[in-house]
C-alpha positions as CSV (number, residue, x, y, z in Angstrom):
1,X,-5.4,-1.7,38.6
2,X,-5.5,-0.5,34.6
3,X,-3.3,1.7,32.9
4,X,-5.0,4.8,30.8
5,X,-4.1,4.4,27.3
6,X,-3.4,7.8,25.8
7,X,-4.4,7.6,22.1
8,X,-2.8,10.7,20.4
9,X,-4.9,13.5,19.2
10,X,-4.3,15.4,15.7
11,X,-6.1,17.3,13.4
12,X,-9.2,16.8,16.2
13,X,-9.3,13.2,15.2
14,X,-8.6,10.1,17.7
15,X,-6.5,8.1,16.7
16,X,-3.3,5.8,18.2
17,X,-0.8,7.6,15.5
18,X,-1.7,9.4,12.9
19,X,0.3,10.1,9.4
20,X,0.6,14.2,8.4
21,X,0.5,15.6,4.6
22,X,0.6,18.1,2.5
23,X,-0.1,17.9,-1.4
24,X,1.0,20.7,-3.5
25,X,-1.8,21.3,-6.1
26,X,0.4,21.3,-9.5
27,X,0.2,23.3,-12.5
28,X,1.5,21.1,-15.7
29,X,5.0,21.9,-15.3
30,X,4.9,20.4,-11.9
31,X,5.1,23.3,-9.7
32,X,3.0,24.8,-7.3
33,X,0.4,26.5,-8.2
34,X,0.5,28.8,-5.1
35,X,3.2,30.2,-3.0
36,X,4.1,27.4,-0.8
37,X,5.5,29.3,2.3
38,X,8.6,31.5,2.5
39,X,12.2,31.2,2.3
40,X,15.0,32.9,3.8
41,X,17.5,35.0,1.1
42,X,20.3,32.3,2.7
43,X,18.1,29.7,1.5
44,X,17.2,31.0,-2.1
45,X,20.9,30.8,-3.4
46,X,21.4,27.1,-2.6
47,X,21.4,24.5,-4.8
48,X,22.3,21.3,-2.6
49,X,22.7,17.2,-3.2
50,X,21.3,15.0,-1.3
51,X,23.3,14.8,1.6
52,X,23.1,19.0,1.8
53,X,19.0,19.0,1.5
54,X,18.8,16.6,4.5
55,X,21.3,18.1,7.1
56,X,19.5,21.7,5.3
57,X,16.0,20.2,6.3
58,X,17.6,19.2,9.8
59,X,18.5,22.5,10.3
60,X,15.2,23.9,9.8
61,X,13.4,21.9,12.1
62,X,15.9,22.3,14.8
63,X,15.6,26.4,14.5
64,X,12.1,25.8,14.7
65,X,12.4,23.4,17.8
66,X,14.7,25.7,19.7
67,X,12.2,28.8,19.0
68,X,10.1,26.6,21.3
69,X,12.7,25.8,24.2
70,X,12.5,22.3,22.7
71,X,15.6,19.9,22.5
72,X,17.3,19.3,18.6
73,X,16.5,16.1,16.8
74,X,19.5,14.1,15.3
75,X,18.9,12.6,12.2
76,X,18.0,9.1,12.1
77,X,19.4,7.1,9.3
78,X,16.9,3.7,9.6
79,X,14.0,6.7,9.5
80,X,16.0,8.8,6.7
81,X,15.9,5.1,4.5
82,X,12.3,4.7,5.2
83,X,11.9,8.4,4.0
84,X,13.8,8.1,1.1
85,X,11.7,5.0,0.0
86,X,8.6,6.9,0.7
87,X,9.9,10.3,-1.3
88,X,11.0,8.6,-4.8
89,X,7.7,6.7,-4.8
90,X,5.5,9.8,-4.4
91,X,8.1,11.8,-6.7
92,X,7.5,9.1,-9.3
93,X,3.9,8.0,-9.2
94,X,3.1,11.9,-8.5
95,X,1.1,11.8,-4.9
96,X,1.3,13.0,-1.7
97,X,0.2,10.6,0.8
98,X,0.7,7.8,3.4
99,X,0.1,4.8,1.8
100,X,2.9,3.7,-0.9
101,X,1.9,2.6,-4.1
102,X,2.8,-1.0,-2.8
103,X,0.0,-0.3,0.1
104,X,2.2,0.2,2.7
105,X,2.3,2.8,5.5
106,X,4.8,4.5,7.7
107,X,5.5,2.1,10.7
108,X,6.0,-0.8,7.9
109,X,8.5,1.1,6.2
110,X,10.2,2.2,9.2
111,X,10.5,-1.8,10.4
112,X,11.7,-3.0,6.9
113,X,14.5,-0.2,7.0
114,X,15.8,-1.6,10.2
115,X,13.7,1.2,13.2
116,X,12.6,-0.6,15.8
117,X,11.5,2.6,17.6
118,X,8.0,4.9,17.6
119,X,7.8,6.8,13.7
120,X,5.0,9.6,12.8
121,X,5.3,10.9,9.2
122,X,4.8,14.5,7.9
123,X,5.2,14.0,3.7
124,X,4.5,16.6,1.1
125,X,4.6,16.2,-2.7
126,X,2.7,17.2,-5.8
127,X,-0.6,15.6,-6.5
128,X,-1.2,15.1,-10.5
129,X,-0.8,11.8,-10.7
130,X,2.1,11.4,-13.4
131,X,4.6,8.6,-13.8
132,X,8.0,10.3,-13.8
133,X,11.7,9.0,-13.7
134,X,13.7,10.5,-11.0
135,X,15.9,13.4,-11.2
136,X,19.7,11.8,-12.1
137,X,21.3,14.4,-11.3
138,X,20.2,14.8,-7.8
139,X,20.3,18.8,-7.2
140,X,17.5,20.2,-4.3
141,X,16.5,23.9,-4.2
142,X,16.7,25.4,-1.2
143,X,14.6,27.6,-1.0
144,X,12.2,25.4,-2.1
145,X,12.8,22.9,0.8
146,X,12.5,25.8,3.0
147,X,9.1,26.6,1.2
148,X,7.4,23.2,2.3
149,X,8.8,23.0,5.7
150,X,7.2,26.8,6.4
151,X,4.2,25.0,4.8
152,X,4.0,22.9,7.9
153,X,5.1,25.4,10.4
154,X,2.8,28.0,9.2
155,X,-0.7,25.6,10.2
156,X,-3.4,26.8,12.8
157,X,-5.4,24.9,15.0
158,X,-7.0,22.3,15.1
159,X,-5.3,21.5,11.4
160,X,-1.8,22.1,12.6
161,X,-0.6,18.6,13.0
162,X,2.1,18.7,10.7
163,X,3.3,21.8,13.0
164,X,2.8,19.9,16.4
165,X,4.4,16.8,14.6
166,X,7.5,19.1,14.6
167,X,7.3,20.2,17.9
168,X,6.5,17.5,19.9
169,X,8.8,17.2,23.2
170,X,9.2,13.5,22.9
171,X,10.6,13.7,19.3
172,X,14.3,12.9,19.5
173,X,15.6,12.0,16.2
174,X,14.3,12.4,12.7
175,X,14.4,10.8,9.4
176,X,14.2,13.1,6.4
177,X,14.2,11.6,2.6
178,X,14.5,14.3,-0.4
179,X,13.3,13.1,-4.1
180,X,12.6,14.6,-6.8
181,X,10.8,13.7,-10.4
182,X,12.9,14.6,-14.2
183,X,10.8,17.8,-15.5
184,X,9.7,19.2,-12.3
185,X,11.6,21.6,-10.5
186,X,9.2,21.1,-6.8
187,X,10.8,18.3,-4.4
188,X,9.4,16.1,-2.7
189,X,10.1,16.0,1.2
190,X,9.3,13.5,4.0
191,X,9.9,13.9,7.9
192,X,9.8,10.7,9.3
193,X,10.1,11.8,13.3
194,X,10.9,9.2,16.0
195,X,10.9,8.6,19.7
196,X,13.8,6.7,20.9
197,X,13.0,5.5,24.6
198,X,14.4,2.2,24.4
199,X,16.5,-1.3,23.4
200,X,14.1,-3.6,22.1
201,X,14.9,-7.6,20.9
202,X,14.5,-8.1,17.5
203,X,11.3,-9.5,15.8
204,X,10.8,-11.2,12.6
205,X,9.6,-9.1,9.8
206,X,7.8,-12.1,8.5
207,X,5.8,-15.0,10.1
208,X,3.1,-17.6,9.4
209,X,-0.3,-17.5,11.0
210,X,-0.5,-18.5,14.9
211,X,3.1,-18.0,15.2
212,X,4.1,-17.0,18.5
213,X,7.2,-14.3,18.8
214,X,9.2,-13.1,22.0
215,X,8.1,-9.2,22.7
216,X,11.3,-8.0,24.8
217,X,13.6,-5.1,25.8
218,X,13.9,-2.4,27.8
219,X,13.0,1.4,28.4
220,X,14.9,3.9,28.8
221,X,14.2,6.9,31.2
222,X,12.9,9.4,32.1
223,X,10.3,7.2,30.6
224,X,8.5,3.8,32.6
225,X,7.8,0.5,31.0
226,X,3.8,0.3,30.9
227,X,3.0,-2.8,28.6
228,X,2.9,-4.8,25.4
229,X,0.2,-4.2,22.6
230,X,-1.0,-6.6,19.6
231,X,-3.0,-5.2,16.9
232,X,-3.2,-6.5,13.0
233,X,-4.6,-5.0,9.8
234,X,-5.1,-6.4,6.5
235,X,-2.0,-6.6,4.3
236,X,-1.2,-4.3,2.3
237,X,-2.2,-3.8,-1.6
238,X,-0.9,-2.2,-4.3
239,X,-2.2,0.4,-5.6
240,X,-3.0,1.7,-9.0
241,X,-1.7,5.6,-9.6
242,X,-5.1,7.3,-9.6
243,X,-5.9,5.7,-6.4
244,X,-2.9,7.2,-4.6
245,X,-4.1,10.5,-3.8
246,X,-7.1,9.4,-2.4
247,X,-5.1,7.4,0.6
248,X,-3.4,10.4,2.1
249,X,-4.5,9.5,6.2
250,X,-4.4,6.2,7.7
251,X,-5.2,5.1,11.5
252,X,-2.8,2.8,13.1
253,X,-5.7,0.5,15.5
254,X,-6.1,0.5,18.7
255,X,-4.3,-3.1,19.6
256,X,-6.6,-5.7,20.0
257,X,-4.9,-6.8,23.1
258,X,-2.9,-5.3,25.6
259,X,-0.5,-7.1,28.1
260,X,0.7,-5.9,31.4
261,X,2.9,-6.2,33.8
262,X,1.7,-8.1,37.6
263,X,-0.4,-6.0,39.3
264,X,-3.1,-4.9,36.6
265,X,-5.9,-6.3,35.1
266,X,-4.1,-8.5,32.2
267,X,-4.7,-11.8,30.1
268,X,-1.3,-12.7,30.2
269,X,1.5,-10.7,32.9
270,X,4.4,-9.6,31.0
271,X,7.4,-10.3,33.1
272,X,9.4,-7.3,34.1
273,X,12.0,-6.9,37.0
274,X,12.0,-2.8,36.6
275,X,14.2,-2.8,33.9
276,X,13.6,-5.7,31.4
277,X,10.3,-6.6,30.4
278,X,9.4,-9.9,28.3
279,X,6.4,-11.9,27.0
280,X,5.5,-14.3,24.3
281,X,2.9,-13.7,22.1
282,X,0.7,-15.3,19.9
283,X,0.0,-13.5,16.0
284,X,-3.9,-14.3,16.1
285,X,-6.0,-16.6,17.5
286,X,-7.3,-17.7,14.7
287,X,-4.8,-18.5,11.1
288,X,-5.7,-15.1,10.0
289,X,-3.1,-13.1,7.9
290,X,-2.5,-9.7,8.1
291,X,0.2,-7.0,8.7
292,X,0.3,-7.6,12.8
293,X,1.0,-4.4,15.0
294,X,4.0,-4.9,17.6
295,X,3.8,-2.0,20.2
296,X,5.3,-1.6,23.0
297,X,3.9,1.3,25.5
298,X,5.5,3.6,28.1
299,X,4.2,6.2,30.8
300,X,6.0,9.1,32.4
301,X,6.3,8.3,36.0
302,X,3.8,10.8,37.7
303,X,1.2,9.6,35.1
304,X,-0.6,6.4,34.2
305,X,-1.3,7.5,30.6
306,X,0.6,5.2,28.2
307,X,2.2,6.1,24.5
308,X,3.8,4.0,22.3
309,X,7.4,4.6,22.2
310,X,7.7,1.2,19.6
311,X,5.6,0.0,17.0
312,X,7.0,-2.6,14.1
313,X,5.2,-4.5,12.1
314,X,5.3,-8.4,11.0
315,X,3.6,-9.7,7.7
316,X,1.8,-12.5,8.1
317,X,0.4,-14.6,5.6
């Protein structure tokens, strides 16, 4: 027998995950050059600190989730560290993208802030390229939080994946990270959304070439163990500022290999007794470095299309 692999579909693309943006064109003092969205009258009178703009974004997307008979995230704190991270960069190197300015993506920040889970980022920013210091005295508008989460919400199809981002079922917590630059008054916002289906061992961050790591855990329902996949890109770069806006969508591979359980068509049987599944795996045939893709895949049980529900990433060099 074989599994289908379901590779997620956004913005009419094909891809296993896909990142979501938004860049605000800026004017020279920073802000938008058009009306980004619309805010409630609650929301223009607010000035908040950190800890305000996040449980504020929160609330947003969990009115916008109800609206849809969908179940409330809770926020994530490994997801709100990686978002954080994500936020200052672009609020300092002034970009809206995916890739950092160190070269790394969302799953990769996710895994080095602790999330062991499944991560898909929506991020918005300004997009002129200027080095700033962030703000010391962290103060967030509002309104103008509520102004870039409309942003989102207010896509059509097909380009509406920072919308269906938002309200996926699956999505049960979220990571949100709020930063913004001195001498701009527009924040910058990231929505780091995660599926949590499972307990899963831990893995290494780092390795060497060849190295083989333990791939184990469990899934939780109504979700169905399905399989183990290995996938590996090159490792990441930095990048120089003027680059940065240019890398705003990024394609998580297809893994290389996948592993199953007995039963289907596999090159090695990952041992699972309904609950627990386990399986040691080699990082490359060859002594080939690169960021390494750890995913592990689930099905619902009336289906054999599998989705990631964990993807964590080892450096190898």
């Amino acid at each position: 027998m074989r599994y289908a692999v379901w590779v997620r579909r956004l913005n009419g693309r094909t891809w296993i995950a896909r990142g979501l943006w938004v860049a605000l064109a800026a004017t020279a003092g920073g802000e938008p050059s058009a009306q980004a969205g619309s805010a409630s009258p609650a929301a223009q009178a607010k000035s908040l600190d950190a800890a305000g703009a996040r449980k504020f974004v929160l609330s947003l997307i969990n009115r916008d989730r109800a609206k849809a008979g969908l179940k409330p995230v809770e926020l994530d704190e490994a997801a709100s560290r990686a978002g954080l991270r994500h936020a200052r960069d672009m609020a300092e190197n002034g970009f809206t993208g995916h890739i950092g300015s160190d070269g790394s993506v969302p799953e990769q920040r996710y895994t080095e802030s602790g999330g062991v889970h499944f991560v898909q980022e929506n991020a918005a920013c300004v997009s002129d390229a200027q080095a700033r210091t962030l703000q010391r005295a962290e103060r967030f508008d509002a309104a103008k939080l509520a102004a870039l989460h409309a942003l989102f919400m207010s896509e059509v199809p097909p380009n509406d994946g920072h919308r269906r981002n938002i309200l996926a079922p699956l999505h049960n917590r979220v990571g949100i990270g709020v930063a913004q630059g001195e001498g701009t008054n527009q924040p910058c916002l990231t929505q780091e959304f995660v599926d949590e289906y499972g307990d899963y061992e831990a893995l290494p961050q780092k390795a060497k070439p060849k190295a083989s790591v333990q791939v184990a855990g469990s899934v939780s329902g109504p979700l169905v163990f399905g399989g183990v996949g290995v996938g590996r890109t090159e490792l990441p770069q930095p990048k120089r500022r003027e680059e940065l806006n240019g890398a705003r969508s990024y394609a998580i591979p297809v893994p290389s290999t996948m592993y199953y359980p007995a039963g289907f068509k596999t090159p090695k049987v990952v041992a699972f007794d309904g609950k627990r599944f386990s399986i040691e795996v080699e990082l490359g045939a060859t002594p080939k470095p690169g960021l390494y893709a750890i995913s592990v895949w689930a099905k619902e049980p009336a289906s054999s299309k599998l989705f990631m529900v964990s993807l964590r990433t080892i450096s190898v060099k």
